[in-house]
C-alpha positions as CSV (number, residue, x, y, z in Angstrom):
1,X,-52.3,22.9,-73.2
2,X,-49.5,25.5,-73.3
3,X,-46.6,26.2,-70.8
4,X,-47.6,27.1,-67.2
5,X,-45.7,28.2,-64.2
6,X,-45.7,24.3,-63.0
7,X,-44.7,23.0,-66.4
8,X,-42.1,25.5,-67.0
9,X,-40.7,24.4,-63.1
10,X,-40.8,20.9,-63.3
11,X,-40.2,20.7,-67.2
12,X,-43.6,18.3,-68.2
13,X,-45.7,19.0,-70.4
14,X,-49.3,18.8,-68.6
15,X,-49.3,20.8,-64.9
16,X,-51.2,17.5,-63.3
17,X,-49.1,15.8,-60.7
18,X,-49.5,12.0,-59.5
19,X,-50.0,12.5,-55.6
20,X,-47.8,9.7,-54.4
21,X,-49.4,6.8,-52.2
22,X,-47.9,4.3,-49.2
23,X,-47.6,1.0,-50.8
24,X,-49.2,2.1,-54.2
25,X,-47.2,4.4,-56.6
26,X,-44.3,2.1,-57.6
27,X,-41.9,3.0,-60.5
28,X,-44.3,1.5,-63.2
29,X,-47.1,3.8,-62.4
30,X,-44.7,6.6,-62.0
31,X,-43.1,6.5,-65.4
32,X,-46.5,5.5,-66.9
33,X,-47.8,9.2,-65.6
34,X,-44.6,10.6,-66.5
35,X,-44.2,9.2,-69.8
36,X,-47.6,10.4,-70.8
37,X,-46.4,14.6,-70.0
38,X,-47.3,14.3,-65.9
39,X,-45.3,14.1,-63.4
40,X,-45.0,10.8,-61.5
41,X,-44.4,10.4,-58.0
42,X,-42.6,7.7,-55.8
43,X,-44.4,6.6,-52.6
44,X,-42.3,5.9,-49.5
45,X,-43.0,2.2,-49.9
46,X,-43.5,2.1,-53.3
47,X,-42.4,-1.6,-54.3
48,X,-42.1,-3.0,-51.3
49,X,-42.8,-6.6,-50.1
50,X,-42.9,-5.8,-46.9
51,X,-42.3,-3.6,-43.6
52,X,-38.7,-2.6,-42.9
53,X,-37.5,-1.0,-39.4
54,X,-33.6,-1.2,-41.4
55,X,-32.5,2.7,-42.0
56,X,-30.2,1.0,-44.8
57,X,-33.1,-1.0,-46.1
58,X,-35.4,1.9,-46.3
59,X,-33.1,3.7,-48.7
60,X,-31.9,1.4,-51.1
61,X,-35.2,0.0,-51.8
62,X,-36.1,3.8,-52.6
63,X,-32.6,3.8,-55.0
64,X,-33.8,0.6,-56.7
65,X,-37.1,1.9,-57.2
66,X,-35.5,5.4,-59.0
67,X,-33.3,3.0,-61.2
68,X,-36.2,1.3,-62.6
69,X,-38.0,4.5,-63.6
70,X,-35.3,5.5,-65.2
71,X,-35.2,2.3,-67.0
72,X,-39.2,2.6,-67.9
73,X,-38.5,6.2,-69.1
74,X,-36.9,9.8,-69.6
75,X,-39.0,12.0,-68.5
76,X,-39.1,13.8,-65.1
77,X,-40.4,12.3,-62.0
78,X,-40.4,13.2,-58.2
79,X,-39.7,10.9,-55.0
80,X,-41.7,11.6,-52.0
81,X,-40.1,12.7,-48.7
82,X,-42.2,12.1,-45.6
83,X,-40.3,13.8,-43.2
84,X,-41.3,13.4,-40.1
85,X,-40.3,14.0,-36.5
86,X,-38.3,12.9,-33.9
87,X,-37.3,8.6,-34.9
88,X,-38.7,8.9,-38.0
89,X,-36.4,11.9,-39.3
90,X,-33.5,9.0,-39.6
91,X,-35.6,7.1,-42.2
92,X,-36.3,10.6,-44.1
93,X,-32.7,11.6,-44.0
94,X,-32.0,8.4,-45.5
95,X,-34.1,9.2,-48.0
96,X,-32.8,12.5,-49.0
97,X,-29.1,11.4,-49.2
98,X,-30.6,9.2,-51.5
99,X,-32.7,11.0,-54.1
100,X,-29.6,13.2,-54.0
101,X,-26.9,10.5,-54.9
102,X,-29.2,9.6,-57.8
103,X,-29.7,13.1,-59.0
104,X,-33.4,13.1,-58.7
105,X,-35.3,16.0,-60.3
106,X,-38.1,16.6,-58.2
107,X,-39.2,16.6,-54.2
108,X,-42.8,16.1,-52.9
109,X,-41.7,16.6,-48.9
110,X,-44.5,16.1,-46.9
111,X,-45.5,15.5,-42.5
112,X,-42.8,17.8,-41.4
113,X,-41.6,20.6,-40.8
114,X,-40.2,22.9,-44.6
115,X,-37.0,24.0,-43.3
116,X,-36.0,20.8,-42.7
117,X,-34.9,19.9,-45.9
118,X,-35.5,22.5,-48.4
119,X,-32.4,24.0,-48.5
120,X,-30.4,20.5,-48.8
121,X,-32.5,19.1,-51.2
122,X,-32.3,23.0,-53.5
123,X,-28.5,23.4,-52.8
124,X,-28.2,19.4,-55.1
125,X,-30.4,21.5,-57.6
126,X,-33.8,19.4,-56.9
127,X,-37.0,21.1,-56.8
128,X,-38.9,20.8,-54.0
129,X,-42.5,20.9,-53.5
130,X,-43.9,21.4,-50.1
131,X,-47.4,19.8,-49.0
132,X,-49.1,22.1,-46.1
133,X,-52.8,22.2,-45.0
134,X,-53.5,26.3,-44.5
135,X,-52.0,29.4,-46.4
136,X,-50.0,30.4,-43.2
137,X,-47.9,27.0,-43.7
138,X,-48.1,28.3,-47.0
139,X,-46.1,31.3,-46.2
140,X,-43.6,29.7,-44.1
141,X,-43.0,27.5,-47.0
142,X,-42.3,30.3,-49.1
143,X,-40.6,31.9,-46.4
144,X,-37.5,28.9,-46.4
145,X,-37.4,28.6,-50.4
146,X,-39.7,25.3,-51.9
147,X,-40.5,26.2,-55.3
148,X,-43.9,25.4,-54.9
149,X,-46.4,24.7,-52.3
150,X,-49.3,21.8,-52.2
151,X,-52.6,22.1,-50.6
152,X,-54.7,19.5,-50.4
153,X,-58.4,20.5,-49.5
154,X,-60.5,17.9,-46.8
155,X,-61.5,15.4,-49.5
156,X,-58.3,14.0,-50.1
157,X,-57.5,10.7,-48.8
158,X,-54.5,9.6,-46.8
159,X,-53.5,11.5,-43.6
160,X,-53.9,15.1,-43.1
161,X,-54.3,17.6,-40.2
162,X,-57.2,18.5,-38.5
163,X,-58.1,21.9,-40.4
164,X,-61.5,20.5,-41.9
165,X,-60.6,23.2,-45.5
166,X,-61.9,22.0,-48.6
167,X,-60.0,22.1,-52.0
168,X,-63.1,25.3,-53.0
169,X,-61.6,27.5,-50.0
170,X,-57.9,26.3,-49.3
171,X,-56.8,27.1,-52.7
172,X,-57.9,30.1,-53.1
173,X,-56.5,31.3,-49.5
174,X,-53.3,29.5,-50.6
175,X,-53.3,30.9,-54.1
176,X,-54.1,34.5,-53.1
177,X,-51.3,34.5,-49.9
178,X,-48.7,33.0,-51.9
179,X,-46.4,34.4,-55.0
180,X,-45.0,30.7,-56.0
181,X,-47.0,28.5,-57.6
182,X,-49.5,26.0,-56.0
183,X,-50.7,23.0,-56.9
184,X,-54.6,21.7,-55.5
185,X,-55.7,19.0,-54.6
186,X,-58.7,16.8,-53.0
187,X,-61.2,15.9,-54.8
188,X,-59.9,15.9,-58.5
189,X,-60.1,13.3,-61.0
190,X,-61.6,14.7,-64.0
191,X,-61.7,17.4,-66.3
192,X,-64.4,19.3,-64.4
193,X,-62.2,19.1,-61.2
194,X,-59.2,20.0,-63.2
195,X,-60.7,23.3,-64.9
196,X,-62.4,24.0,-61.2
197,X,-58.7,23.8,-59.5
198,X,-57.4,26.3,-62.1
199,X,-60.7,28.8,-62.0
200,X,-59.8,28.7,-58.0
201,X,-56.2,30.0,-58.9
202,X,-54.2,26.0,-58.9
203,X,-51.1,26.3,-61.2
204,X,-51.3,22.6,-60.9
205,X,-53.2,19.3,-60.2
206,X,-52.0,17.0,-57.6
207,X,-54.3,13.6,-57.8
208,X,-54.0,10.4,-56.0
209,X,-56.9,8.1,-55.9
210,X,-57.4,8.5,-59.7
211,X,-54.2,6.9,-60.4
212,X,-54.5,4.3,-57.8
213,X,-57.3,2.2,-59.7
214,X,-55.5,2.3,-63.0
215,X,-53.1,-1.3,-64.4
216,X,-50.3,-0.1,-63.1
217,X,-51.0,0.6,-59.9
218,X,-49.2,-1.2,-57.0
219,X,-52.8,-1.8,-55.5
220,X,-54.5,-5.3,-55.1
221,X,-56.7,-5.8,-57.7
222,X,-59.5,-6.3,-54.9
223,X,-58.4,-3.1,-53.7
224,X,-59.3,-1.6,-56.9
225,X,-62.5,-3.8,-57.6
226,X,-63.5,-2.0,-53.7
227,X,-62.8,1.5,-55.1
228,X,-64.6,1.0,-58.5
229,X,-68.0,-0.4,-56.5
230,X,-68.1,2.8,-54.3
231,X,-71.0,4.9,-55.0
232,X,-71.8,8.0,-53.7
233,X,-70.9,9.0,-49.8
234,X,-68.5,6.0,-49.6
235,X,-65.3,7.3,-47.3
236,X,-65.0,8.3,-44.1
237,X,-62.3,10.4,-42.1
238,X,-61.1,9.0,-39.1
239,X,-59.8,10.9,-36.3
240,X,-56.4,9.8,-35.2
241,X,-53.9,10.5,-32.6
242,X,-52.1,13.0,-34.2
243,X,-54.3,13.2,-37.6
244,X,-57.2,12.6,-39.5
245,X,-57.1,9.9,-42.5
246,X,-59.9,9.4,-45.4
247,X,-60.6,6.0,-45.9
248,X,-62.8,3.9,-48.1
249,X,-65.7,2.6,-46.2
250,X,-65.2,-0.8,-45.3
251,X,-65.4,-3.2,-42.1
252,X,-62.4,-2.1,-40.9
253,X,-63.6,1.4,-40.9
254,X,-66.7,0.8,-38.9
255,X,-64.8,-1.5,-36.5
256,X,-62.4,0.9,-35.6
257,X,-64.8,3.8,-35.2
258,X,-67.3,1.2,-33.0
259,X,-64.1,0.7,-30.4
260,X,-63.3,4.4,-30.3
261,X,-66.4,5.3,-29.4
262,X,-66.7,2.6,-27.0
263,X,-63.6,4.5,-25.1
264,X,-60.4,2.0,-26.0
265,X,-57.0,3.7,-24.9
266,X,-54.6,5.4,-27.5
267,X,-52.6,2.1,-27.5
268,X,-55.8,0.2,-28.1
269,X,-56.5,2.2,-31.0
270,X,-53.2,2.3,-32.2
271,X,-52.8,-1.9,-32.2
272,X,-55.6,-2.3,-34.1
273,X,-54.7,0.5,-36.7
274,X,-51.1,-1.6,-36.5
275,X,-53.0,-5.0,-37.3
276,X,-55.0,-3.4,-40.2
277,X,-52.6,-1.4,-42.2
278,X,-52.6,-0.1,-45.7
279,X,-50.0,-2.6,-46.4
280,X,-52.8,-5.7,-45.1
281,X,-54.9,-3.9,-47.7
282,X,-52.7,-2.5,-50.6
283,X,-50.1,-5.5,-50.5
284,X,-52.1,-8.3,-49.3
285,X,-55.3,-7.5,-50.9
286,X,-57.6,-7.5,-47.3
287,X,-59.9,-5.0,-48.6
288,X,-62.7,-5.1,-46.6
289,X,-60.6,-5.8,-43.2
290,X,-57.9,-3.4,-43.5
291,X,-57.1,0.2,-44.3
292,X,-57.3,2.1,-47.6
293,X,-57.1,5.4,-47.8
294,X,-58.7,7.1,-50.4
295,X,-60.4,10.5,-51.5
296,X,-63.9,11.1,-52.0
297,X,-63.4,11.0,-55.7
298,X,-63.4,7.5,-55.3
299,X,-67.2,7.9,-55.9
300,X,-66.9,9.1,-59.3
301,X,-64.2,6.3,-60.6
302,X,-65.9,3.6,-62.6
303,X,-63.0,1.4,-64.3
304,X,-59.8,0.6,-63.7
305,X,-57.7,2.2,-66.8
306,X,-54.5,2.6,-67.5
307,X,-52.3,5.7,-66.0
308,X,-51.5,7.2,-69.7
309,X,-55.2,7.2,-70.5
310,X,-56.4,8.5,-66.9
311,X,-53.7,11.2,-67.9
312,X,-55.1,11.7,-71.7
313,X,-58.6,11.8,-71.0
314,X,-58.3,14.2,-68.3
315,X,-56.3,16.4,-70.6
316,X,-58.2,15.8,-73.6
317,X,-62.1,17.0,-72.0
318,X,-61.0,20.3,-70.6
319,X,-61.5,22.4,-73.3
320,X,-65.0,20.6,-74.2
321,X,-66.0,21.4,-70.1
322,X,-64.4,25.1,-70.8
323,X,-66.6,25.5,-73.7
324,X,-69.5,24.2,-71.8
325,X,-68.8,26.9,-69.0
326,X,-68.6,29.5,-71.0
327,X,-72.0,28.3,-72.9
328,X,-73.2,28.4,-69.3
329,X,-71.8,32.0,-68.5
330,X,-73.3,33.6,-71.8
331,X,-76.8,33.1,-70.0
332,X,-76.2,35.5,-67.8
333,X,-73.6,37.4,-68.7
C-alpha cells in the first residue's frame, strides 16, 4: 500500500490507526501495532493496576508507559489525551506536559473541547489528531489547527455523543466538509471495512475492538473469551448522563438498563456504573458483571490473534476484496 495523506503525516507505513482503550492499550499492544507499520495508541490507563485520584500519579504512570514503548520499539506511536472539562482538565494537563517532556510524536485528543490543546501540543511539534462526532466539530477542528480529524460512526464502542451517525454517513459528511485528512471509524475490523472507509472518502482507519482481543492486549483473557463468543446483535448502547457508551451484552448491561427504566436517580445510576467499571471488567476479569465496551464488530471477531497479524491480515486481503469489487462492478457497469 503506497504513501497516503495519513502515512505521509504520521510517518507509518499502513494508514490504520489502533483506537486507544481505558484499561486496554498498554505499551505492548501499542508497539506491537506500531512495529508492524500502524500506528499504536496509548490509553489513559493503559498499564495500570489500579484507580488513581493523584494528578502526579496520573502522569508518570503515562511517562512510564511511553518509556516502555520506546524500549519495545522505533517506530511512531500516539498517546491519548482525554481532555475533558471542568476537574478533569487537571489530569489532562498533566498529561500533556507529559507527552511533551518525552517528545511524543503523535496526539489522539479526545471528550473536549479542540482549542484546548491543539496549539500547545503543535507549538512542541506533535501532531494532533482530533476525535469529533459531526462534520461541524469537524470544522472547528480545522478551524484551531489539528492535523487531522477522527470520526467515529454509532457502531463504535466506548463513549460517544448522542448524534446516532453511522461510520456510512459521518464520513462522508466529514470527508466532503473538511480539507485535512480524516480518519473513520466504527465498525471496522477487516479488509471489507477498511476498503468501505476509504470508498466513503477515510484517509485512514481508526480500530479499537479489533485490537482488544489480540495477546497483547491489556484485556482479561475472559474478557476476550466474552468478545470472541458474541454472535450476531451482541452490544448494546447505553444512554448515560452526559453520553451514550456501546457495550458488550452481558448482565451488567441488562441490570443497569432494568433500574433505569425502573426510574433510579442520576446518582443511582451513576453508583452502580461506579461499582461496575471497565476496570472490574478489563483489569479484574468480571466479564459478565461489569462494563466492557466494545463496537459492534465484536460480532465478526472469532480468535484472539496477535496485534502484528490483526495488522497483516487486514492489510494483506484488501486488494483480493478490491478485486472482488470490481468483479462485482463489471456486471453492471
Amino acid at each position: 500500500m503506497g504513501k497516503n495523506r495519513i502515512c505521509e503525516l504520521l510517518d507509518i507505513r499502513y494508514p490504520i490507526i489502533q483506537a486507544p482503550m481505558n484499561w486496554v492499550s498498554g505499551a505492548e499492544l501499542v508497539a506491537a501495532v506500531s512495529s508492524a507499520g500502524g500506528l499504536g495508541t496509548l490509553g489513559p490507563n493503559s498499564g495500570a493496576e489500579d484507580i488513581t485520584p493523584d494528578v502526579e500519579a496520573t502522569g508518570e504512570r503515562m511517562r512510564a508507559q511511553i518509556k516502555k514503548v520506546r524500549r519495545l520499539t522505533n517506530a511512531p506511536f500516539a498517546v491519548n489525551i482525554v481532555a475533558g472539562f471542568g476537574e478533569a482538565l487537571k489530569y489532562s494537563k498533566k498529561v500533556v506536559d507529559v507527552v511533551i517532556e518525552e517528545q511524543v510524536p503523535v496526539a489522539v485528543v479526545s471528550v473536549g473541547r479542540p482549542d484546548t490543546y491543539t496549539r500547545v501540543l503543535k507549538d512542541a511539534g506533535i501532531k494532533v489528531l482530533h476525535a469529533i462526532s459531526t462534520a461541524r466539530h469537524g470544522k472547528k477542528a480545522e478551524q484551531v489547527g489539528v492535523d487531522a480529524v477522527i470520526c467515529e460512526g454509532f457502531e463504535a464502542g466506548g463513549h460517544k455523543g448522542f448524534t446516532e451517525l453511522t461510520t456510512f454517513v459521518l464520513t462522508p459528511m466529514v470527508a466532503d466538509a473538511l480539507s485535512i485528512p480524516v480518519v473513520a471509524g466504527g465498525g471496522i475490523g477487516y479488509a471489507r471495512g477498511v476498503l468501505a472507509a476509504l470508498a466513503l472518502g477515510a484517509d485512514g482507519i481508526y480500530m479499537g475492538t479489533r485490537f482488544m482481543v489480540t495477546r497483547e492486549s491489556e484485556s482479561h483473557d475472559r474478557v476476550k473469551e466474552a468478545i470472541v463468543k458474541g454472535e450476531d446483535v451482541c452490544t448494546v448502547s447505553l444512554q448515560k448522563e452526559f453520553m451514550l457508551a456501546r457495550d458488550l451484552a452481558n448482565r451488567f448491561t441488562t441490570e443497569y438498563m432494568e433500574i433505569k427504566r425502573a426510574g433510579a436517580s442520576r446518582q443511582e445510576l451513576n453508583h452502580y456504573l461506579d461499582e461496575h467499571s471497565q476496570y472490574r471488567a478489563q483489569h479484574l476479569g468480571e466479564a459478565d458483571e461489569a462494563e466492557i465496551c466494545c463496537g459492534q464488530v465484536a460480532g465478526l471477531i472469532t480468535e484472539v490473534q496477535g496485534a502484528g497479524e490483526v495488522l497483516n491480515d487486514v492489510v494483506g486481503n484488501i486488494s483480493s476484496c478490491f478485486e472482488e469489487l470490481k468483479h462485482r462492478l463489471a456486471e453492471f457497469l
